[in-house]
C-alpha positions as CSV (number, residue, x, y, z in Angstrom):
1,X,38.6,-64.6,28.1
2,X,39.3,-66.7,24.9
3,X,41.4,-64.3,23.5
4,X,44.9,-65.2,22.3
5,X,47.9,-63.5,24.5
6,X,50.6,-61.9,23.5
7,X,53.8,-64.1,23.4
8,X,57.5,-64.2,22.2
9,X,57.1,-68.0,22.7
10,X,59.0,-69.1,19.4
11,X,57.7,-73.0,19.4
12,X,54.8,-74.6,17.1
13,X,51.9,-73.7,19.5
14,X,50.5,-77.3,19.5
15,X,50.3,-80.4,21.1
16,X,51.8,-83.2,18.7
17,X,55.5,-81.0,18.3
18,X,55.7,-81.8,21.8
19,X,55.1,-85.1,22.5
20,X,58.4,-86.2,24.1
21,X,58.5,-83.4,26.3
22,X,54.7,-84.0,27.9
23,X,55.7,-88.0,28.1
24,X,58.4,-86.7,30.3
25,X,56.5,-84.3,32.6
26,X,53.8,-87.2,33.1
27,X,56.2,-89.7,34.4
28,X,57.6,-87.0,36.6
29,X,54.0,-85.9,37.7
30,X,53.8,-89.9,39.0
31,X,54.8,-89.2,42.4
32,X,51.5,-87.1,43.1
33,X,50.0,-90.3,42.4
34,X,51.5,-91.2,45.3
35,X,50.6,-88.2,48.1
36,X,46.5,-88.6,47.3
37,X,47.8,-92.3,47.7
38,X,48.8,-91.7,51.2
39,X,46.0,-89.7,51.9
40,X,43.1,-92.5,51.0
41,X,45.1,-95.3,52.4
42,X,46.6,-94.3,55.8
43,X,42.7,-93.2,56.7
44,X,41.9,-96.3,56.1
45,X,43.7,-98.1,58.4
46,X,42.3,-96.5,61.4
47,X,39.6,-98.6,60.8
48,X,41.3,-102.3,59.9
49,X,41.7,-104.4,62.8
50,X,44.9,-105.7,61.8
51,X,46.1,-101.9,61.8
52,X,44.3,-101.4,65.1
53,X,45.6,-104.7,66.8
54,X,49.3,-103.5,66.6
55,X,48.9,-99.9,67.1
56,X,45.9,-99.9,69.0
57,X,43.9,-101.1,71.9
58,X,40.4,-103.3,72.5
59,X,37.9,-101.4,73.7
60,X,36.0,-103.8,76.4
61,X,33.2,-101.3,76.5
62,X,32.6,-101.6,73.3
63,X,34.2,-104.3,72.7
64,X,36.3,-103.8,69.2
65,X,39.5,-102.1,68.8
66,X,40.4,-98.6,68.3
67,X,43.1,-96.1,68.7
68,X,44.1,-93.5,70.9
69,X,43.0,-90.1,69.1
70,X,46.2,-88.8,70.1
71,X,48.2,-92.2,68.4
72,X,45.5,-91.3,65.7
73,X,46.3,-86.9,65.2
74,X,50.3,-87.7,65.0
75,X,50.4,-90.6,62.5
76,X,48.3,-87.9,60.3
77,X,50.3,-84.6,61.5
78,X,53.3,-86.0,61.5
79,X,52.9,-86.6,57.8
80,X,52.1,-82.9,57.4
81,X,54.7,-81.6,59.5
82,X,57.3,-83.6,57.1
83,X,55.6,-82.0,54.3
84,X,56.4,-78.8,55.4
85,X,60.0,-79.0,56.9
86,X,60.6,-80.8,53.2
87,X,59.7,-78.2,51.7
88,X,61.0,-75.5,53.4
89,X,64.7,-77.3,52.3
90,X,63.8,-77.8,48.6
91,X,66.0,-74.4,47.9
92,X,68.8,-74.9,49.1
93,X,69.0,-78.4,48.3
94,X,68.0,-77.6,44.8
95,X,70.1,-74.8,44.2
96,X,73.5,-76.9,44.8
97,X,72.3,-80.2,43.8
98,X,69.3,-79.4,41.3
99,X,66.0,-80.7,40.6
100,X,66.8,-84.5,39.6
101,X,68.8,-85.3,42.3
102,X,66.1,-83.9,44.7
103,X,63.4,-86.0,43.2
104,X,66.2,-89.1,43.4
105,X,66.5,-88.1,46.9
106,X,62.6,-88.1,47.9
107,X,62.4,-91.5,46.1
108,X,65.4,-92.9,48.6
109,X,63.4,-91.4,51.7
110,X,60.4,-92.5,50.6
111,X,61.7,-96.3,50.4
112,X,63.0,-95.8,53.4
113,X,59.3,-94.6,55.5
114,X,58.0,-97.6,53.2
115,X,60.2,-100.6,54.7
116,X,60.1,-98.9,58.4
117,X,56.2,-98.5,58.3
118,X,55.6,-102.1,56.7
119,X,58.3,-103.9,59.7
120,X,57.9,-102.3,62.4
121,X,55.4,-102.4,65.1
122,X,56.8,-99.7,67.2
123,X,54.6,-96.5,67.7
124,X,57.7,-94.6,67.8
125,X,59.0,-96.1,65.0
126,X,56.3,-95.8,62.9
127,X,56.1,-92.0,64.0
128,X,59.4,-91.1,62.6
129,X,58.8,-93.2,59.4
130,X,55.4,-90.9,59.0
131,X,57.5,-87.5,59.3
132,X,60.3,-89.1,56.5
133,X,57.4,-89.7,54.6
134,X,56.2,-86.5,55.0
135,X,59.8,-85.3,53.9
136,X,59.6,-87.1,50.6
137,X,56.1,-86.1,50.0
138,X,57.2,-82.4,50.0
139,X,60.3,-82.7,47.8
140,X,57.9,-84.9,45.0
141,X,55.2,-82.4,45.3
142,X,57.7,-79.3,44.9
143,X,60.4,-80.6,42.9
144,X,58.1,-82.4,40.6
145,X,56.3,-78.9,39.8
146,X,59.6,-76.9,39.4
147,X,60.3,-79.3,37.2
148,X,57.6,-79.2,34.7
149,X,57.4,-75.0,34.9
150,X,61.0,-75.1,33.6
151,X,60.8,-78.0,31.1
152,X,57.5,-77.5,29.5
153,X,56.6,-75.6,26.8
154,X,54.8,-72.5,27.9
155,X,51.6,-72.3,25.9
156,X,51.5,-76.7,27.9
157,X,52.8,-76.1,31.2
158,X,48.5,-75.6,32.0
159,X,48.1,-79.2,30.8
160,X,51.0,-80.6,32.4
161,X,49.7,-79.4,36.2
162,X,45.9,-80.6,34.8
163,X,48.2,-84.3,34.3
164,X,49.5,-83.8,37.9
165,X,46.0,-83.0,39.8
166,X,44.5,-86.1,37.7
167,X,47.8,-88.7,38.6
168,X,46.9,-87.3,42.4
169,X,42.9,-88.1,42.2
170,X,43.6,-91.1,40.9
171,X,46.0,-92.0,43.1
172,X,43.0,-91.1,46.0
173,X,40.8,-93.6,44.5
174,X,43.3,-96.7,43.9
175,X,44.0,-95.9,47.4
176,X,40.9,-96.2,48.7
177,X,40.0,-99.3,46.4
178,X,42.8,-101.3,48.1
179,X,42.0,-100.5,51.5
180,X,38.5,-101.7,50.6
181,X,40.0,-104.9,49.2
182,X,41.6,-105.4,52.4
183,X,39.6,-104.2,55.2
184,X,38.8,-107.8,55.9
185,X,41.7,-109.3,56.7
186,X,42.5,-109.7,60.2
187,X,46.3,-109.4,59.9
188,X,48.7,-107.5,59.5
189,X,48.9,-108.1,55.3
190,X,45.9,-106.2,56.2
191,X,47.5,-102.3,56.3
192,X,51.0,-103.8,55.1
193,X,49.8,-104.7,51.6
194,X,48.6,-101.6,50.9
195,X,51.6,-100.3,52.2
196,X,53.7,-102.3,49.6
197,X,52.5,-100.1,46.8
198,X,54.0,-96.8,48.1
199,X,56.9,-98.7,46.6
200,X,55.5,-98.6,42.8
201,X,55.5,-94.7,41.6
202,X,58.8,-94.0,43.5
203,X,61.0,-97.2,41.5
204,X,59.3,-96.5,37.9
205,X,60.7,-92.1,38.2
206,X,63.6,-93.3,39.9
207,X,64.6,-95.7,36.7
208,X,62.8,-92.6,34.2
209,X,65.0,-90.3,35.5
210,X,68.2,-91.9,34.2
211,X,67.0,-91.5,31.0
212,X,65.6,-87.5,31.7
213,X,67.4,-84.3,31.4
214,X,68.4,-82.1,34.1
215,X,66.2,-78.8,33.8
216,X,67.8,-76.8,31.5
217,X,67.2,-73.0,33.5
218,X,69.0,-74.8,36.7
219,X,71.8,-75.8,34.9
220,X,72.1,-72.3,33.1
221,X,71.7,-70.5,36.5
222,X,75.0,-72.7,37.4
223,X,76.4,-71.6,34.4
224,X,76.7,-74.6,32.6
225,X,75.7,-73.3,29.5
226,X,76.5,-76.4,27.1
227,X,74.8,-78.7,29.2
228,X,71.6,-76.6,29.5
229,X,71.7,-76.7,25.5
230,X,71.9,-80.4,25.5
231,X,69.4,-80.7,28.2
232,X,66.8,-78.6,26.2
233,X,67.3,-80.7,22.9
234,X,66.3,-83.9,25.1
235,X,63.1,-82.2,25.9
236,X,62.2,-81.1,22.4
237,X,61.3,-83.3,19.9
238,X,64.4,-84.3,17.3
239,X,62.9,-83.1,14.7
240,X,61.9,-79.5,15.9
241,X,62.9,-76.3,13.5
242,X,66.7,-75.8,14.5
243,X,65.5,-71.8,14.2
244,X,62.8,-72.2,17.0
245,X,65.0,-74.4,19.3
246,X,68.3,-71.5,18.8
247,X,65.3,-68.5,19.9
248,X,64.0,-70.7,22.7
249,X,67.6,-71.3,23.9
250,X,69.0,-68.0,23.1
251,X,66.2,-66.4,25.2
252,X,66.1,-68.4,27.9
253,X,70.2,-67.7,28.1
254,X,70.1,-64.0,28.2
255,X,67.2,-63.8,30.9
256,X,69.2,-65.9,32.6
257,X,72.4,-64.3,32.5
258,X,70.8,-61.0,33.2
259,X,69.2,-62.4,36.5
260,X,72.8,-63.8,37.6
261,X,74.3,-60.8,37.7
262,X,71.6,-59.6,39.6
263,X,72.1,-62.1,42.6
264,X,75.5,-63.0,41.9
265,X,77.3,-63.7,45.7
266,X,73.4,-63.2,47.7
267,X,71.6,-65.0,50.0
268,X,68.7,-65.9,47.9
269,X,66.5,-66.3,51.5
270,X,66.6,-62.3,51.0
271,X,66.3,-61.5,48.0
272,X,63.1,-63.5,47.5
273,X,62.2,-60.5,49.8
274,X,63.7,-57.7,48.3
275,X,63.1,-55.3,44.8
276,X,60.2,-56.7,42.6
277,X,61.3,-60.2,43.7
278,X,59.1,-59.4,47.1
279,X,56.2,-59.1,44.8
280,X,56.3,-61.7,43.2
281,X,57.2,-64.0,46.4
282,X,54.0,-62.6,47.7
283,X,51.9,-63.8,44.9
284,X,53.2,-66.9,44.2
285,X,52.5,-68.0,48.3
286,X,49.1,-65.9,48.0
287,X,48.5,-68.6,45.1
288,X,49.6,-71.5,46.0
289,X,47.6,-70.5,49.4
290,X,44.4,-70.2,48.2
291,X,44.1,-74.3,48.7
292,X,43.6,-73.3,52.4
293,X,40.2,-71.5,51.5
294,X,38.7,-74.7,51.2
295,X,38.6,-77.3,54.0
296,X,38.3,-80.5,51.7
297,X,38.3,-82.8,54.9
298,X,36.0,-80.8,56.9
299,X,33.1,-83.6,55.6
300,X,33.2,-87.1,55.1
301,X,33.4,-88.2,51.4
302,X,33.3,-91.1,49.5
303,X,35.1,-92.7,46.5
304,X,32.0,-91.1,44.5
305,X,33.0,-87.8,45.7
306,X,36.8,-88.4,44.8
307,X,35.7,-89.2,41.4
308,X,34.2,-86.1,40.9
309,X,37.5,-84.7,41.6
310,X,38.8,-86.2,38.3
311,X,36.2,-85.2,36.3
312,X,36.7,-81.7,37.3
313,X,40.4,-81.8,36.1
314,X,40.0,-84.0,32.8
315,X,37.1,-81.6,32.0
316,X,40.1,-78.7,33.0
317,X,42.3,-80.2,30.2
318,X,40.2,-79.0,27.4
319,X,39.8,-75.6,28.6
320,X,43.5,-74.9,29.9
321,X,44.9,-74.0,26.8
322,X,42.0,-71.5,25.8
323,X,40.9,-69.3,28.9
324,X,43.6,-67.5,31.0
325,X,44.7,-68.4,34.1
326,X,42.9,-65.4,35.9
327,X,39.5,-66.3,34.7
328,X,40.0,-70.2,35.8
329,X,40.8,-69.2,39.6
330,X,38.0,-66.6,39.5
331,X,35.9,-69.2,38.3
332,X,36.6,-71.8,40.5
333,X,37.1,-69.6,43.8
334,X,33.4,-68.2,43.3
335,X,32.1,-71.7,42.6
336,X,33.5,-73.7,45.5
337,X,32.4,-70.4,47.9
338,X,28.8,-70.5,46.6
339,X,28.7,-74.4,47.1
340,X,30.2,-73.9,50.3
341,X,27.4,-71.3,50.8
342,X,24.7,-73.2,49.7
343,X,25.1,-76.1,52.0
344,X,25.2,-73.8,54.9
345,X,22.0,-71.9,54.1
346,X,20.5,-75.7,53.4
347,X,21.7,-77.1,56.8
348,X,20.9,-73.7,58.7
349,X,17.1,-73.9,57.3
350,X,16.1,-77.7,58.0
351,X,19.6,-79.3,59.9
352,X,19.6,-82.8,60.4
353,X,16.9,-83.6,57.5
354,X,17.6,-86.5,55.3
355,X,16.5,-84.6,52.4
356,X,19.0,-81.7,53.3
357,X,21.3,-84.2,53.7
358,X,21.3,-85.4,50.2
359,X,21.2,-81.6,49.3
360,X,24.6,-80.9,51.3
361,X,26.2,-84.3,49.8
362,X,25.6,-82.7,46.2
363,X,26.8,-79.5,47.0
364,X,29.9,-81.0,48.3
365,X,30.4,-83.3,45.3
366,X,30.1,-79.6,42.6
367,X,32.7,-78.3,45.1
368,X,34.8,-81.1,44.6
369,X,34.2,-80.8,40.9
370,X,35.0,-76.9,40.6
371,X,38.0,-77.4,43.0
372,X,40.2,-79.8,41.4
373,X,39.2,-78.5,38.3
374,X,41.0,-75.0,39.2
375,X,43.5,-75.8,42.1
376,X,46.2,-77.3,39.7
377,X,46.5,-74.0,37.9
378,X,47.2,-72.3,41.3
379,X,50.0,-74.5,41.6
380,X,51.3,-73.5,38.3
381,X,50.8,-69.6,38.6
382,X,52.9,-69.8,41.7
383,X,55.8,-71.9,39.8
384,X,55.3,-69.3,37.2
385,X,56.2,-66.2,39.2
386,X,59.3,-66.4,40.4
387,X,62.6,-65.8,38.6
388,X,64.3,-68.5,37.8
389,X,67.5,-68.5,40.2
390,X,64.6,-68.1,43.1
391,X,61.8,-70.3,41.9
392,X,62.7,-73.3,44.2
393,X,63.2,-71.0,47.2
394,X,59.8,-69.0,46.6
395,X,58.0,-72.4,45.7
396,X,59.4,-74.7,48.8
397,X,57.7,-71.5,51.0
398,X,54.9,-71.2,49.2
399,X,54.2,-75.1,49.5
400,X,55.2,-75.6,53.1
401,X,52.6,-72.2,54.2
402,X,50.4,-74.4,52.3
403,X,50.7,-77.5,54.2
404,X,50.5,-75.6,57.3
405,X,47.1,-73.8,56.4
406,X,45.7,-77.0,55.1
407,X,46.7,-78.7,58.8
408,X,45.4,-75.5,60.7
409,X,42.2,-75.9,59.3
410,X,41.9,-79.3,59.5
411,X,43.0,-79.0,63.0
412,X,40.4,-76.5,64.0
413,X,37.3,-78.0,61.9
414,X,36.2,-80.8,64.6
415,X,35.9,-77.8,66.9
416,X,33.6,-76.0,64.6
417,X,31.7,-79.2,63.5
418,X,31.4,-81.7,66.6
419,X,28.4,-81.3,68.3
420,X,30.5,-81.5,71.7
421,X,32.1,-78.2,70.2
422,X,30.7,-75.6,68.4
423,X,28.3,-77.9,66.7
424,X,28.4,-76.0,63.5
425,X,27.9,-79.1,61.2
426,X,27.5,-77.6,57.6
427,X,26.8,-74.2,58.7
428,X,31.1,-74.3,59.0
429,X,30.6,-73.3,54.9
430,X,29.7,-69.7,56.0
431,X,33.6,-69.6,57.3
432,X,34.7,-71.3,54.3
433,X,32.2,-68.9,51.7
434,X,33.7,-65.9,53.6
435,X,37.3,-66.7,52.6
436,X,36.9,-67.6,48.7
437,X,35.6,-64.7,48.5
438,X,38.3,-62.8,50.0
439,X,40.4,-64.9,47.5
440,X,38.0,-64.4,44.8
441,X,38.4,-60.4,45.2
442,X,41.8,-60.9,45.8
443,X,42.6,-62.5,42.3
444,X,40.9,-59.9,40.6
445,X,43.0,-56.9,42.0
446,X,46.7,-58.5,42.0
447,X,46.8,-61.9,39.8
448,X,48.6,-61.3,36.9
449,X,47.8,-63.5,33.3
450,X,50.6,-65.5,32.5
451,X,49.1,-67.6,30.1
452,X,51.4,-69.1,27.0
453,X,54.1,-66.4,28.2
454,X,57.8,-68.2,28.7
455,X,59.3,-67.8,31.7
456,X,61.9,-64.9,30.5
457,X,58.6,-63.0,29.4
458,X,56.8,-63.4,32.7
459,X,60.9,-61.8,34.5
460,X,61.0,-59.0,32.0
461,X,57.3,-58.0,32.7
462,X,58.0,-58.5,36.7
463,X,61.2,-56.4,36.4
464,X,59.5,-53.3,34.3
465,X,56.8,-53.2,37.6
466,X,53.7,-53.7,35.4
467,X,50.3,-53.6,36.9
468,X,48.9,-56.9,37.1
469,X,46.0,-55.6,34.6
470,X,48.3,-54.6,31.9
471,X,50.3,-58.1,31.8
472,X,48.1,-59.8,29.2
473,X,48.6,-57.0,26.5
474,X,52.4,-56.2,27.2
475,X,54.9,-56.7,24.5
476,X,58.2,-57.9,25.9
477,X,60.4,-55.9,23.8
478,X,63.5,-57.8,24.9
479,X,62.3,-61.2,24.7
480,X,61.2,-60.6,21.0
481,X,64.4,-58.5,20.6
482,X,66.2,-61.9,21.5
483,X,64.6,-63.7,18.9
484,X,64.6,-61.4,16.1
485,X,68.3,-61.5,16.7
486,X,68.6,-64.7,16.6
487,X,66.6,-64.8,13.0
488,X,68.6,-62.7,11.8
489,X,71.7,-64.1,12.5
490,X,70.8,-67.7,10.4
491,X,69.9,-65.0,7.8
492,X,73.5,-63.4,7.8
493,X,75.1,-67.2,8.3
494,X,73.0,-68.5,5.1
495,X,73.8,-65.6,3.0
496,X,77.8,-66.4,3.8
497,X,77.1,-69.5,2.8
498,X,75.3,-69.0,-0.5
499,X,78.0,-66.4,-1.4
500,X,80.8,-68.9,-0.6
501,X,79.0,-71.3,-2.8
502,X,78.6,-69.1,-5.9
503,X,82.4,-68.0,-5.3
504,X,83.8,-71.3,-5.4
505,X,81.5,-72.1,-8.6
């Protein structure tokens, strides 16, 4: 579990040496700040009278306002139905234009929702603003993550994802601090100032990115060799060993190359399908899927229970680096399914109790704990997967069937849970228990361990069909090939020189 992995990774395998590079994939982490923003604000407002008075209707029976539950299902499904067409288009946006200019773009549409939700009073309007949202929320969520598997270091990309689960908690609970701050108000300020901060995280990357490189495997899979060199120094420290920077390079290059030739004039929607590139398609949506094994909206939580969200992941940063990836998911699956487990038996024994009702509340707050804790790192094995000219393809699909489970099953839920329904309550964790395990056996017999294994590493064991038991203990012959090349080339280039020196002496 602790156990070091094999890796032709030729950086310093610490933190400090990469300083620059994790600044960088924080900043562009921000905008998940902004999606667990959206998710603690926009609930909110279905309960603000100055939300309700423009987009509602006052209810003379019980005399307050409320909303339609139809108005109420699209301004949240229309968000999620944005998130998924989004994502769907992140490949073939990103393999002409590239990751930057995709994270520019979400930033633009995201603006754009902003001023159309804050001005308007239209139902329609405000419809349409929600999908464009939903747009943007996709391409930062997916381009974002691209990003980071291609920029970062691979013995940090596990810390990286930890930064972006904690920007997106933390985003949940500023979120619902402002709403709480403005409940009160009996205007419109009250849903619009909240609003008003969607702004924030979208103008601090869009300025950052000026200042960012492009990622340096998307420009080499355009062939722009020189600028993927360039890019690659901006994300290493200046003062990293010119040997280790030539092997990461040099590796990254030939994988590269290889894998052009391979889907050189293809339709990369097919072969993300075909050859070992089905494979790893499959495991990389089977990954990023696993979110949709746990229903976080199924119960009401509180800002308490959001915060035990973040101490799941911060607790996550100090074990990322030293227990592989397989053993975190198999973890976490089995704990969020007994949780879920638990507070079913509780609730099926003495249902309706207030003692079992404190019971079910702490079950759901170690659930919360134990899933944010592992989900990031399901985002980052499915990033990791895919080869690098299809990573954005596979990804975009992987993200959007995510979306989509996460809105079937919050879809269905009420009709499991309302007592006008099915009237399952908490008893809806046996459903919930069932599938983590499924997951849970499902990891064990397919995941592969990709932990502090480059990118070019993780292609060459995918194309030499290795079980997925065998991955941790392979030697990637050619990666290490590539390097020892590259060695001893400075060797032959500083013997020259010597021997030039002594000549001319």
């Amino acid at each position: 579990m602790v156990a070091a992995a094999i890796s032709a990774n030729p950086l310093q395998l610490d933190i400090r040496s990469h300083r620059k590079c994790l600044a960088i994939c924080f900043v562009v982490t921000i905008l998940s700040f902004q999606y667990g923003l959206d998710y603690a604000l926009v609930g909110g407002f279905m309960a603000m009278p100055g939300f309700l008075k423009v987009f509602g209707y006052y209810d003379e029976a019980a005399q307050k306002w409320a909303i339609d539950p139809t108005v109420q299902q699209l301004i949240s499904s229309l968000m999620t139905i944005g998130t998924f067409v989004g994502s769907l288009s992140v490949g073939p946006f990103s393999s002409r234009f590239g990751r930057r200019q995709g994270l520019w773009t979400a930033s633009l549409l995201n603006c754009i929702a902003t001023a159309i939700m804050i001005g308007t009073t239209n139902l329609g309007a405000l419809y349409f603003a929600r999908f464009v949202l939903g747009i943007s929320v996709g391409w930062f969520l997916t381009f974002a993550q691209v990003y980071i598997n291609e920029a970062a270091p691979a013995h940090l990309r596990g810390i990286s994802f930890a930064v972006y689960q904690s920007q997106l908690s933390i985003g949940s609970i500023v979120g619902a601090a402002i709403d709480y701050g403005t409940h009160t108000m009996l205007g419109k300020e009250a849903y619009r100032i909240p609003l008003a901060i969607f702004f924030v995280a979208p103008t601090i990357q869009t300025i950052a990115m000026f200042f960012f490189p492009e990622s340096p495997r998307w420009l080499m899979t355009q062939g722009k060799d020189a600028e993927a060199e360039s890019a690659l120094r901006r994300l290493r420290n200046s003062n990293i060993n010119e040997d280790e920077f030539q092997a990461e390079f040099e590796e990254i290059r030939t994988s590269t190359a290889a894998q052009a030739n391979q889907f050189k004039g293809k339709h990369l929607w097919v072969e993300m399908w075909k050859g070992t590139n089905r494979r790893r398609s499959l495991l990389s949506v089977a990954v990023i899927c696993f979110h949709c094994a746990n229903v976080k909206e199924a119960f009401s939580y509180s800002t308490m229970i959001t915060c035990m969200g973040l101490i799941g992941v911060l607790t996550s940063f100090f074990v990322v680096r030293h227990i592989d990836r397989r053993v975190i998911l198999l973890i976490g699956v089995a704990a969020c399914g007994l949780c879920q487990f638990a507070f079913a038996i509780a609730w099926t024994v003495a249902p309706g109790t207030a003692v079992i009702a404190k019971v079910v509340i702490a079950f759901i707050a170690l659930f919360t704990f134990f899933y944010v804790a592992y989900a990031p790192y399901a985002w980052l094995l499915g990033g990791e997967l895919p080869s690098n000219h299809l990573r954005a393809h596979t990804y975009g699909v992987s993200t959007a069937l995510n979306f989509l489970g996460n809105w079937l099953g919050v879809f269905t839920a009420p009709y499991f849970i309302n007592p006008a329904s099915l009237g399952w309550s908490a008893k809806y964790g046996y459903i919930w228990f069932g599938s983590n395990m499924i997951v849970f056996l499902f990891t064990w017999a397919f995941m592969p361990e990709t932990r502090d294994r480059t990118l070019e590493e993780i292609n060459e064991i995918f194309e030499a069909k290795v079980p997925a038991r065998k991955f941790k203990r392979y030697i990637c012959m050619g990666t290490e090939a590539v390097r020892a090349e590259v060695i001893e080339e400075k060797n032959r280039s500083t013997s020259r020189a010597e021997k030039i020196t002594r000549e001319d002496a």
